[in-house]
N, C-alpha and C positions, 0 to 999 in steps of 0.2 A: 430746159431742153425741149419742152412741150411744143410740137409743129415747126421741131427743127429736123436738118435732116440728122442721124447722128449712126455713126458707124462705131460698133459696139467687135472688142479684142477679147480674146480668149487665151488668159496666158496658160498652159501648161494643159496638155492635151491626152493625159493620161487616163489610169482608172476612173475618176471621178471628170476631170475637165472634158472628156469627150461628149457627157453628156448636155454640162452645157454648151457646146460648139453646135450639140444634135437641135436642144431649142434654140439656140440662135437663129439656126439658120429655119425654124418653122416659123420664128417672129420676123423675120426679113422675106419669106414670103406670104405671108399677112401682110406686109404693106407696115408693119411698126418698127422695122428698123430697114437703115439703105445701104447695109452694107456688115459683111460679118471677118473678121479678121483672127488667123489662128498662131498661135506662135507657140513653136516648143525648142529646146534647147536639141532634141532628138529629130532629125529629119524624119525617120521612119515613122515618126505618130503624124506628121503632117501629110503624109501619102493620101489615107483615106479622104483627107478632106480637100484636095487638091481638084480645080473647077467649079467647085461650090463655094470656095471662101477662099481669101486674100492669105495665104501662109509667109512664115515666116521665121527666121530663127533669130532673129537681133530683136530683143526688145526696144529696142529705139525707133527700129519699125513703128512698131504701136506707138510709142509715147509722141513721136511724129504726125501717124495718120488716123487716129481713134481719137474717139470723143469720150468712151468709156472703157472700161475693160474690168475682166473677174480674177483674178488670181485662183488658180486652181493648181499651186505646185507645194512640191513638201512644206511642211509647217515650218522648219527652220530656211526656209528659205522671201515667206509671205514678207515678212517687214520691210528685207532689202527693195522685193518687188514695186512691193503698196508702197514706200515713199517716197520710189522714182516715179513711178508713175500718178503721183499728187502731185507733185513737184512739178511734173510736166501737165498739168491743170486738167487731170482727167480724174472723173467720177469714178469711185473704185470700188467693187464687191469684193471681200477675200473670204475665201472658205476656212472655216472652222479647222484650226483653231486661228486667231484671228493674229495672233503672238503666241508665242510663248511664253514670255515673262511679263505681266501684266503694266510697269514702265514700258516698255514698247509698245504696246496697244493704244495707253493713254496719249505717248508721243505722238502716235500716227492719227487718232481723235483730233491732236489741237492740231495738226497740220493740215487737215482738211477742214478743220473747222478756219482755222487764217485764212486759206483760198477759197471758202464759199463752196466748198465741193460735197458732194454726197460719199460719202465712206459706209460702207454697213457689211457685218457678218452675212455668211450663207449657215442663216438657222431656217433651214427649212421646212422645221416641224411646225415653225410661225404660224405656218399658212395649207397647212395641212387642215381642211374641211374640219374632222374627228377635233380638233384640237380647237379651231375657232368656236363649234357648236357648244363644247364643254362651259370654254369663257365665259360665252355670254350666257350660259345656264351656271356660270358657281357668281359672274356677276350679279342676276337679279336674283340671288338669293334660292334659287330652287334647293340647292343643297344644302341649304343650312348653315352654321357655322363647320367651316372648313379646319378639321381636327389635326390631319396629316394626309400626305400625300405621296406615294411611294410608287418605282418604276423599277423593272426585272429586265434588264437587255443582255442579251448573251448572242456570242455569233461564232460561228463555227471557221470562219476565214484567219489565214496565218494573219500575226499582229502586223500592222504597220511597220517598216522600216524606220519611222522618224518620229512617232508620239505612240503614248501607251492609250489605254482604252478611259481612261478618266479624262483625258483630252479629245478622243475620238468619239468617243458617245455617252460619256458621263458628262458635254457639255453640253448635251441638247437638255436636260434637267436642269443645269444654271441658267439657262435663258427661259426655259418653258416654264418651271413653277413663278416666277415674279408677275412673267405676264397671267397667268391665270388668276393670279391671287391682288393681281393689281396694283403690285409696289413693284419698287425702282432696282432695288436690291435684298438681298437676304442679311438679316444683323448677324447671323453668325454662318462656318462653313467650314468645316471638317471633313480631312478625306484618308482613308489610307488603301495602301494601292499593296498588291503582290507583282513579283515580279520571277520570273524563270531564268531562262538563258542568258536575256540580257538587262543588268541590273537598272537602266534607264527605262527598259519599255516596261509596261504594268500591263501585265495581262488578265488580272481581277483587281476593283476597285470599288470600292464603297465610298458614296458620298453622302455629307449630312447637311441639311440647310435648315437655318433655323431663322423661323420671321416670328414678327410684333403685329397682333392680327386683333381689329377693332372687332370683338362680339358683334351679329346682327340680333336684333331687336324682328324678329320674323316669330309667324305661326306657320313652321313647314308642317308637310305630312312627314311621318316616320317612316322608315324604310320597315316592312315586315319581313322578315325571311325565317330560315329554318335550318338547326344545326348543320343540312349536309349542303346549305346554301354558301359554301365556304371554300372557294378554289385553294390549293395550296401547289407550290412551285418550288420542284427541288433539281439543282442541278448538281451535277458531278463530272468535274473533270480530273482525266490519268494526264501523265506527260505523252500519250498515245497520240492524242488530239491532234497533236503539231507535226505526226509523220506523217509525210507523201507517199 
């Protein structure tokens, strides 16, 4: 696609997709893309962006006039999405979670791997600064051998209507420890999740990942500190949390 023209689709224009509709249209007036296309099942979410971008409510739209497009609609809805719009020979970002059930992920992998297309999750901690700088400091070794590695996310917003929080933000830690640690995948993976009102959503979850980690052969410095050099993080939630 490199110094072509390429006009980049935004399916689902909601919570999350409006913000990428917001970059799109800062990268088409940069001059790096020629053209920005919005589509939502909802007219009402395509109002705002109406004179600024090409709207739309038929997906066939885009699979017609786009060269790529992001999937940014409920989670059980991404597969149907992403494997019309492969099908129809367009390069496709879907936001996390990428499937549901991990055969349907791999399926939509080899379908754009048959077309020669680009297919990739929205893990966007990838490329968060904080997160690159880490790598390449646990790559050459400053840290030593890497013992474990643990992450505390909690959020105060009503749960998702369509995935629990093990799929909403305990999957930014299935993609981020591999790449830090430099392997493809985790050998083992353990999860168990709580759930309140509604027995599919999980509104606490703990995840465990377990890798095969070569020793480095390094002379690091040791970290010095001091017993009260020790953060500690406790959270408590009532069933209060979830009234309006």
């Amino acid at each position: 696609m490199e110094g072509s023209p390429m006009m980049l689709a935004v399916v689902g224009a909601g919570y999350w997709g409006k913000n990428h509709v917001r970059i799109a249209l800062d990268l088409e007036r940069s001059g790096l893309l020629d053209g920005v296309m919005v589509c939502d099942a909802d007219p009402t979410r395509l109002r705002p962006w109406e004179g600024h971008a090409k709207t739309t409510t038929d997906l066939r739209d885009v699979e017609r006039g786009a060269d790529a497009a992001v999937v940014a609609t409920p989670a059980d809805t991404h597969v149907m999405i992403a494997n019309s719009l492969l099908a129809a020979g367009l390069h496709v970002l879907v936001e996390k979670p990428m499937a549901i059930h991990g055969g349907d992920a791999r399926a939509m992998v080899a379908l754009a791997r048959d077309r020669n297309l680009v297919l990739m999750p929205g893990h966007i901690f990838r490329y968060h600064p904080a997160i690159i700088a880490l790598q390449a400091r646990m790559a050459q070794g400053l840290l030593g051998d890497i013992r474990f590695l643990a992450t505390i996310r909690t959020s105060r917003t009503v749960p998702r209507p369509d995935v629990g929080v093990l799929y909403s933000l305990g999957i930014h830690e299935a993609d981020l420890y591999p790449y830090l640690l430099g392997v493809d995948y985790p050998e083992r993976a353990h999860a168990e999740t709580v759930s309140l009102s509604r027995p599919e959503i999980d509104v606490v979850a703990s995840l465990f990942l377990g890798f095969r980690l070569r020793p480095r052969e390094l002379d690091w410095p040791r970290y010095k500190g001091s017993a009260t050099d020790r953060p500690r993080y406790k959270v408590v939630c009532g069933d209060r949390l979830w009234e309006s």
